[in-house]
N, C-alpha and C positions, 0 to 999 in steps of 0.2 A: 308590389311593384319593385322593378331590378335599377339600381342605379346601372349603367352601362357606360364609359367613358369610351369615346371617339366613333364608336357605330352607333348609327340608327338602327334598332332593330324592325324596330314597327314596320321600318319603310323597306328594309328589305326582305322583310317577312311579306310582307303585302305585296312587293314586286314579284317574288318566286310565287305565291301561287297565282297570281295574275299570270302570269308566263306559263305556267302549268296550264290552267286552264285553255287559255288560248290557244297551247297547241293541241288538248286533245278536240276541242271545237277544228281546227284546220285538219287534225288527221281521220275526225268523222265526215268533214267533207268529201275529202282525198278520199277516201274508202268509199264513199256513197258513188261518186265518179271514176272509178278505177273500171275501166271495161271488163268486160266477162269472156274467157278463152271459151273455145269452141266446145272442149269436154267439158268443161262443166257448166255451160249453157244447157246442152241435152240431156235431158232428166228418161232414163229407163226405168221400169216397172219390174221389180225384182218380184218373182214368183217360183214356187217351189213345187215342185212336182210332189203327190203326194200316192204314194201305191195303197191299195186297199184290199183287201181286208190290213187291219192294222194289226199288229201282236203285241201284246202286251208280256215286257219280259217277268219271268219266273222270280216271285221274291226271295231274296236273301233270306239263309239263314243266320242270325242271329249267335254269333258269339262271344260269351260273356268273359268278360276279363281276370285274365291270372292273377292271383292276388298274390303277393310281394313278402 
């Protein structure tokens, strides 16, 4: 344990995360009631066109390293 002359620390240790806390309690409210703009209310179905037959491309070949 720390002797400390003239501050309480305990107390203001205790006070900042009391305040910490509290506000992120108030800014999950705020965010939970924050309205919703028009685009990003409307949710689209993103879908991808897919052409068929598919082709599979031609393997690389393989070249092995110059050696030094």
């Amino acid at each position: 344990m720390q002797n400390s002359t003239g501050l309480p620390m305990g107390a203001v240790g205790i006070a900042a995360v009391a305040v910490g806390v509290g506000g992120i309690v108030v800014g999950l409210f705020r965010r939970k009631k924050a309205p919703v703009s028009a685009a990003n209310a409307r949710v689209e179905p993103v879908v991808q066109q897919v052409q068929l037959p598919l082709q599979v491309p031609a393997p690389r070949s393989v070249v092995e390293p110059v050696e030094r």
